[in-house]
C-alpha positions as CSV (number, residue, x, y, z in Angstrom):
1,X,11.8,38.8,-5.9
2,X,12.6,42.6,-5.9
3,X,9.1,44.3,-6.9
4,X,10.7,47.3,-8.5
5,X,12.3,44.9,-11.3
6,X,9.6,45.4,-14.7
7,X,8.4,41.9,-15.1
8,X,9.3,41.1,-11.5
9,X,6.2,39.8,-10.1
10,X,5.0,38.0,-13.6
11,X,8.3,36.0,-13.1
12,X,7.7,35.0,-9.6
13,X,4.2,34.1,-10.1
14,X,5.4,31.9,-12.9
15,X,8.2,30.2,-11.1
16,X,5.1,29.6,-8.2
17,X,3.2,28.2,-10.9
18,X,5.8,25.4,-12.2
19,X,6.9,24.9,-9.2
20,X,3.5,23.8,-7.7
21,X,3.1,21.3,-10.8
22,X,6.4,20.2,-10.8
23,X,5.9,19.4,-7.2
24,X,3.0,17.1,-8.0
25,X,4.3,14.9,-10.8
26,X,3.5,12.9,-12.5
27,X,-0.5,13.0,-11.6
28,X,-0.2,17.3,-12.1
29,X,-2.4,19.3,-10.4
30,X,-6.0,20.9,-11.5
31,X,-6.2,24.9,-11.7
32,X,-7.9,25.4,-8.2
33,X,-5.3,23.1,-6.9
34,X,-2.4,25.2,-8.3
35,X,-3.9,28.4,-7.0
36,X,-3.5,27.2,-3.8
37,X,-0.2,25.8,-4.2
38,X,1.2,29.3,-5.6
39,X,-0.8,31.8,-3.5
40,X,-2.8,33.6,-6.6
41,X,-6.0,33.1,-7.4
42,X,-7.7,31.0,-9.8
43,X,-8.2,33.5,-12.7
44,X,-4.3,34.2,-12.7
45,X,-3.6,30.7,-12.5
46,X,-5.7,29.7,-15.2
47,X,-4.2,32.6,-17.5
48,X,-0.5,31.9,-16.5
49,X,-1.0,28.4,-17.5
50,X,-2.7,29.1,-20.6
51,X,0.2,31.2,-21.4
52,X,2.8,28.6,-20.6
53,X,0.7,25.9,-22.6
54,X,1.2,28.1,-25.7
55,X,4.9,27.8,-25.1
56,X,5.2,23.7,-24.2
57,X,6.1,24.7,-20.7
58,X,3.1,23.2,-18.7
59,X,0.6,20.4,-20.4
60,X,-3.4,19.7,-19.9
61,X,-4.5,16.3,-19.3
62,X,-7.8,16.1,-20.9
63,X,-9.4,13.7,-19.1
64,X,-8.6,14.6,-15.6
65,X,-7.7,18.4,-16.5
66,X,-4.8,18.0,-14.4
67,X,-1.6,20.4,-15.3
68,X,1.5,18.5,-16.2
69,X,5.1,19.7,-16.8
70,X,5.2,20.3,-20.6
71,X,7.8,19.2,-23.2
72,X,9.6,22.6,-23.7
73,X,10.7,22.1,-19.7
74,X,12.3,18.8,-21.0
75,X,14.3,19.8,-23.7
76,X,15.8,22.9,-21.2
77,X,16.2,20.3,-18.3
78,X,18.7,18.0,-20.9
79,X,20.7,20.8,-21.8
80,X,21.1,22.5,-17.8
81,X,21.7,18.7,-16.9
82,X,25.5,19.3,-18.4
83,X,26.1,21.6,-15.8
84,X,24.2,20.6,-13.2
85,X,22.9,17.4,-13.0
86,X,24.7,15.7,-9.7
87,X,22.1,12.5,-9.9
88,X,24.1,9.8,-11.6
89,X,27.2,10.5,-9.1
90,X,25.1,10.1,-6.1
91,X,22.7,6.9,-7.7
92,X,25.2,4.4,-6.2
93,X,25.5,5.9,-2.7
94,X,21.3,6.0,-2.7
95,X,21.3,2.5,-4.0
96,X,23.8,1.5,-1.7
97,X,22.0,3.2,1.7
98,X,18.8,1.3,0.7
99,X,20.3,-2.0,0.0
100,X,22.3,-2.0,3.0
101,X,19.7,-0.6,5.6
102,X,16.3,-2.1,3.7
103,X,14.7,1.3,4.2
104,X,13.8,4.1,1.3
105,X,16.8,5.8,0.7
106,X,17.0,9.5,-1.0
107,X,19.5,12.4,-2.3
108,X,18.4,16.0,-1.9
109,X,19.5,19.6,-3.6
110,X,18.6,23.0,-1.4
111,X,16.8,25.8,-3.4
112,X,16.5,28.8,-1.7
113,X,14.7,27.6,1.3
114,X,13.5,24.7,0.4
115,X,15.3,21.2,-0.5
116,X,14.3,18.9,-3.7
117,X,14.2,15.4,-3.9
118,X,15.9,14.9,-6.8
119,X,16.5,10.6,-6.3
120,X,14.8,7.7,-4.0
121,X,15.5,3.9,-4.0
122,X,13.6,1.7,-2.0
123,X,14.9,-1.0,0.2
124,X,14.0,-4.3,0.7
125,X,11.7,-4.0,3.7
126,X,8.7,-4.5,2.9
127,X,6.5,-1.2,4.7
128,X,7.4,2.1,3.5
129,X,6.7,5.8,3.4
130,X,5.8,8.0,0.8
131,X,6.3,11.2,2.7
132,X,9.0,11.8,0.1
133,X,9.8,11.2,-3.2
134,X,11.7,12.5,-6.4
135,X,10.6,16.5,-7.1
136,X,8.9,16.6,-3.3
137,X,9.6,19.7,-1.9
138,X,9.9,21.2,1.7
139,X,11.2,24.3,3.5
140,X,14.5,23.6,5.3
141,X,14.0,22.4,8.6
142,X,11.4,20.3,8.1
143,X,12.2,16.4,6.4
144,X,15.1,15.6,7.6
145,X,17.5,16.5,4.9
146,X,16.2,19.8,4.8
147,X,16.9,20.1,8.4
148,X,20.4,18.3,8.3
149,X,21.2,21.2,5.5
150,X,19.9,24.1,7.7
151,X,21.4,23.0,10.7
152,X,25.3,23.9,8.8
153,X,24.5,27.3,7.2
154,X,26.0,30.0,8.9
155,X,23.9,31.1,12.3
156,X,23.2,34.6,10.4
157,X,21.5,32.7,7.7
158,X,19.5,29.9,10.3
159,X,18.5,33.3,11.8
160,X,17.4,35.3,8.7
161,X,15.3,32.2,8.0
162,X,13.5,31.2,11.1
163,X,12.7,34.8,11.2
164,X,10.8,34.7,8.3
165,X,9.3,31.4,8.4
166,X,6.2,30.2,8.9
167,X,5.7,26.5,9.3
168,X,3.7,25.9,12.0
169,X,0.8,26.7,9.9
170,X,1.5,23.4,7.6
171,X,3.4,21.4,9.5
172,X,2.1,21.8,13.5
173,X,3.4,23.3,16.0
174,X,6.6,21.2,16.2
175,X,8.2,23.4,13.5
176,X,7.8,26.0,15.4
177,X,10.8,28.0,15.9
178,X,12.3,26.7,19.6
179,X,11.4,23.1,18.5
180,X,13.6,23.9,15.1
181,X,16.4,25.1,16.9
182,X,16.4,22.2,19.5
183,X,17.0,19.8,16.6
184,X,19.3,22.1,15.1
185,X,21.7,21.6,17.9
186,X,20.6,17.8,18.1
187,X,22.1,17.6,14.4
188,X,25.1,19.6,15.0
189,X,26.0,17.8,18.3
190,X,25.4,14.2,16.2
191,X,26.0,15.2,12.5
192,X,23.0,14.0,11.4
193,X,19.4,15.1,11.7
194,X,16.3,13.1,12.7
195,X,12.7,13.6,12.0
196,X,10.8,11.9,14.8
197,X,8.1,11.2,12.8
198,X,7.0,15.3,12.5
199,X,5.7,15.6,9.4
200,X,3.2,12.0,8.9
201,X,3.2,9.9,12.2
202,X,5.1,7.2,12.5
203,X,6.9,8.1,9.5
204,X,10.3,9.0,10.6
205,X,13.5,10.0,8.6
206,X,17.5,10.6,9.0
207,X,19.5,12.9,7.0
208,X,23.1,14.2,6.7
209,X,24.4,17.3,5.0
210,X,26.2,16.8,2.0
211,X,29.2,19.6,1.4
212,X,30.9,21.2,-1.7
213,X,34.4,22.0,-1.6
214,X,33.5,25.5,-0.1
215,X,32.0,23.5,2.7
216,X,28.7,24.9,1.9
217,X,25.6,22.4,2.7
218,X,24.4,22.2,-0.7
219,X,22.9,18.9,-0.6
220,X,21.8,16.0,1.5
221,X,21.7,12.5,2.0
222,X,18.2,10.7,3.8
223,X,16.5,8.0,4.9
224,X,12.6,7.6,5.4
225,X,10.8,4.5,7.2
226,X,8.3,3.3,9.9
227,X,8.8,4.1,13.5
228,X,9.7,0.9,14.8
229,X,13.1,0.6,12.2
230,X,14.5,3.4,14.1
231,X,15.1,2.6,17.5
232,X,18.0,4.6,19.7
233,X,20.5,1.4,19.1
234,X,19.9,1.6,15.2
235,X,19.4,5.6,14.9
236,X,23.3,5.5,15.8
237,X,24.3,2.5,13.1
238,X,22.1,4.7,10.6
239,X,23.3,8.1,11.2
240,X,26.8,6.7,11.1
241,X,26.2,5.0,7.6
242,X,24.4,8.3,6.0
243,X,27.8,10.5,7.3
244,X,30.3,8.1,5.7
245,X,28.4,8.4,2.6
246,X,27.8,11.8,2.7
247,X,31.2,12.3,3.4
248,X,32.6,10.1,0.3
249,X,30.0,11.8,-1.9
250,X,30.8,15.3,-0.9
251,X,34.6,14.7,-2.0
252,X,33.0,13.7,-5.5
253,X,30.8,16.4,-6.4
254,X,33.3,19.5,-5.0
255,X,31.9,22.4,-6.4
């Protein structure tokens, strides 16, 4: 956000604000909680989401205090969904990766430098992960659909963001910036990314890129589940399965 815009920083700290609640739904988060989420302190917190309140743009729960998105954010989502919203075109490729692998399946959007879960269906085995789930958030290069997307931007964009990325604080020392690259080039050589279990153990997960008609990586395709379900032999039946898919969807969604 360009500091020398009037209003500037009151609009980033805002966006930091509803992005850390929307992040948490539907339990919200309390006021110390989305400090810490947004980088400000506790006062401006508090006073930004007093302010959005008044407006319907952030909700209090009364008995656990926790901040909810409010029903102004609603009513703007509906209308922005007749331009944007993707989700009902790539429901039946989800549904179809979970019922055909039995493992949590999910369909991503990259913001900036970060991807969205925008759906999840769950398969039919029984164990699963909740690493991820629908408004979950992380930077690229870490689940694996945010690491199948960065892995197809152009090498002076993967290089503007390792740069300025810091994710080893979070997310170990795995995510640091050789280990990133290594799977970078593991994803490019296979065409689809794997998460060895980096960000829970024994949680691991399988994306591939989806592409608009510019060939940009704008979204992505993943699956999430124990260790054990993804052995070498299977890794390669998955990966195959989440490329033909992300393939077919790309052609639907073009730009």
């Amino acid at each position: 956000m360009d500091g020398s815009i009037p209003g500037a920083q009151v609009v980033g700290r805002v966006a930091a604000v509803l992005r850390a609640v929307s992040a948490e739904m539907p339990a919200g988060l309390g006021t110390t909680a989305v400090a810490a989420a947004a980088g400000l302190t506790r006062p401006t917190a508090h006073r930004l989401l007093a302010a959005l309140a008044g407006e319907g743009f952030v909700d209090r729960d009364r008995r656990t205090g926790h901040w909810m998105l409010g029903p102004e954010l609603f009513v703007f989502g509906t209308i922005a969904a007749e331009r944007y919203d993707v989700t009902e075109l790539a429901r039946e490729h989800v549904d179809a990766l979970a019922a055909a692998t039995g493992e949590s399946a999910f369909f991503s959007v990259r913001r900036g430098g970060e991807t969205v879960c925008l759906l999840r269906a769950d398969g039919s085995f029984p164990i699963r992960s909740f690493v991820l789930y629908e408004g979950k958030r992380f930077p690229l290069g870490v689940a694996s659909a945010g690491l199948a997307i960065l892995a197809y931007l152009p090498p002076e964009a993967v290089d503007r963001y390792l740069a300025a990325a810091a994710l080893t604080g979070e997310f170990g020392e795995a995510h640091a910036e050789a280990g990133i690259r290594r799977r970078i080039a593991e994803t490019r050589r296979t065409g689809y990314a794997v998460n060895p279990g980096l960000v829970v153990e024994g949680s691991w997960g399988m994306g591939a890129a989806v592409f608009n008609s510019a060939g940009q990586p704008v979204w992505a395709l993943s699956l999430t589940g124990i260790a054990a379900r993804f052995a070498p032999e299977r890794r390669a039946e998955l990966g195959e399965l989440l490329l033909e898919h992300a393939h077919r969807l790309g052609r639907r969604l073009g730009p």
